[in-house]
C-alpha positions in Angstrom: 24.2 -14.4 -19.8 22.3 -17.2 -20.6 20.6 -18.8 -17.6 19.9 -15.3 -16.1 16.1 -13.3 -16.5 15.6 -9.9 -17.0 14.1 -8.6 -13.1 13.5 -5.3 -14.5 10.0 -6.1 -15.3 9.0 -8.0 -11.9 9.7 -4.0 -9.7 10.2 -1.2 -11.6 13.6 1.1 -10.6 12.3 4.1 -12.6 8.8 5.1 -11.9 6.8 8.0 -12.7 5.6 10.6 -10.6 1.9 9.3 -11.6 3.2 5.2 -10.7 4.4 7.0 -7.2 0.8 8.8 -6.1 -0.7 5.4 -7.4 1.9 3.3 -5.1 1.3 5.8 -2.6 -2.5 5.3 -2.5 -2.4 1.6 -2.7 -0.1 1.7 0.1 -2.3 3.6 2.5 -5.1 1.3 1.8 -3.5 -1.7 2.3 -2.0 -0.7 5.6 -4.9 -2.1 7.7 -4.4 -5.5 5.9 -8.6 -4.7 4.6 -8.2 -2.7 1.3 -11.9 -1.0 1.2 -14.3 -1.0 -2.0 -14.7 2.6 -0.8 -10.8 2.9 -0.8 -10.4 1.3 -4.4 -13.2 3.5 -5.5 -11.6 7.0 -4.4 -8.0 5.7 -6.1 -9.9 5.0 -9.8 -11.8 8.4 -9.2 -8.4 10.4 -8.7 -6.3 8.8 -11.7 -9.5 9.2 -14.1 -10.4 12.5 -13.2 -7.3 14.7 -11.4 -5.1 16.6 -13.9 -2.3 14.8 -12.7 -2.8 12.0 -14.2 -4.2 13.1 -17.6 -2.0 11.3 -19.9 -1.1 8.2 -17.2 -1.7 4.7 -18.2 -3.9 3.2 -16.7 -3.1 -0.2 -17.3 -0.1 0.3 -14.6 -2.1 0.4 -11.7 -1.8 -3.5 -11.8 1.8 -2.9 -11.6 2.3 -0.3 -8.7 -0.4 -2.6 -7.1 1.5 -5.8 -7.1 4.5 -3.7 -6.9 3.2 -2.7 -3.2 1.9 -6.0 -2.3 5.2 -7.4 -2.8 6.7 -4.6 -1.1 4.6 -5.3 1.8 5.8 -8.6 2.1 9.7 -8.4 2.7 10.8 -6.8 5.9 12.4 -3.5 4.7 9.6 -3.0 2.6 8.2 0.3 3.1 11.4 1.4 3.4 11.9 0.9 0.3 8.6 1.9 -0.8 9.9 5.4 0.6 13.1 5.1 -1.2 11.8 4.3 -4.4 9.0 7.5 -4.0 11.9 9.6 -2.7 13.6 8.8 -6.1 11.2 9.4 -8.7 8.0 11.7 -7.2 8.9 15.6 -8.2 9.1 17.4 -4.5 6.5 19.8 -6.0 4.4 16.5 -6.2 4.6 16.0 -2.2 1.3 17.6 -0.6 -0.4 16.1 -3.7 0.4 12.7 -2.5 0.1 13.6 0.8 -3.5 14.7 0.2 -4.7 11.8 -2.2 -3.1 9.7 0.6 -5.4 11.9 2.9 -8.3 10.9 0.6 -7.8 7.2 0.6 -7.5 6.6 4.2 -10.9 8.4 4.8 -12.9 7.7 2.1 -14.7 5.0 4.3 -15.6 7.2 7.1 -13.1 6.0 9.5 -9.5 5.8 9.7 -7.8 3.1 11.7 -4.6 3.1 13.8 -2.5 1.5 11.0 -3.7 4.2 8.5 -2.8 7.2 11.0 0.9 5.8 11.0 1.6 5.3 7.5 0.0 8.9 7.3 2.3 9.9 10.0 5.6 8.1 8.0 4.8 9.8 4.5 4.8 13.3 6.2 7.7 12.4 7.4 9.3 10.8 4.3 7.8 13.4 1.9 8.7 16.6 4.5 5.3 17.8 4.6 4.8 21.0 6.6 2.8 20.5 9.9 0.1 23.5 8.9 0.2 22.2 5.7 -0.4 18.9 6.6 -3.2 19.7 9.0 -5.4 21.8 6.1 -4.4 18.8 4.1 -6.0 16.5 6.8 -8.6 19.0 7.3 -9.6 18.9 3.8 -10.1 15.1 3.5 -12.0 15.3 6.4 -14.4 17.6 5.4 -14.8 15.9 2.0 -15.7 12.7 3.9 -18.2 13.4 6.2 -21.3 11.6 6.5 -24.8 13.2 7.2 
């Protein structure tokens, strides 16, 4: 095998359900193409403060982050961005993402037409309930409301 590298470190097959919310929210920021300081700020917040991610390592955000970008990049990507969420995120995990996803895309006030569709394909991909998605929605928007 000499010649060969090892590709398992450049995208991860096996993630955990915390590298999957991560991947999620980077995702949904990243949609419009203008990743918000108000957008990185509400992703820190939620994996150094939600329960979820209690004993998750930081130091992979870097990883699910370039893990996305390169995603992004290649033309089945979010495809399998889906698959590789489908694989490894717990289905009691869905409305979790679905809500931090939620919180992302409206933690700058606004969300724009590129956000609403990814929204719109993780409901989809992760089967999320229309009520439930609405008081999901709901939620975040109340949350993110300016005076």
């Amino acid at each position: 095998m000499t010649g060969q590298t090892d590709t398992s470190d450049q995208l991860p097959h096996s993630l955990s359900p915390q590298d999957c919310l991560v991947a999620l929210m980077i995702a949904i920021s990243a949609s419009d193409e203008n990743i918000r300081t108000a957008e990185l700020v509400k992703i820190q917040n939620a994996v150094n403060h939600l329960p979820v991610f209690a004993n998750y390592d930081i130091d992979r955000m870097n990883t699910m982050a370039q893990t996305v970008f390169d995603l992004f990049g290649e033309e089945d990507g979010l495809d399998a961005l889906f698959g590789l969420i489908r694989e490894n995120l717990p289905e009691r995990l869905n409305e979790t993402a679905y809500a931090l996803a939620c919180d992302v895309a409206a933690a700058d006030g606004q969300i724009f037409e590129p956000e609403l569709r990814l929204l719109e394909e993780i409901r989809y991909e992760l089967n999320i309930d229309r009520l439930h998605a609405a008081a999901i929605e709901r939620g975040s928007r109340a949350r993110h409301l300016s005076a």
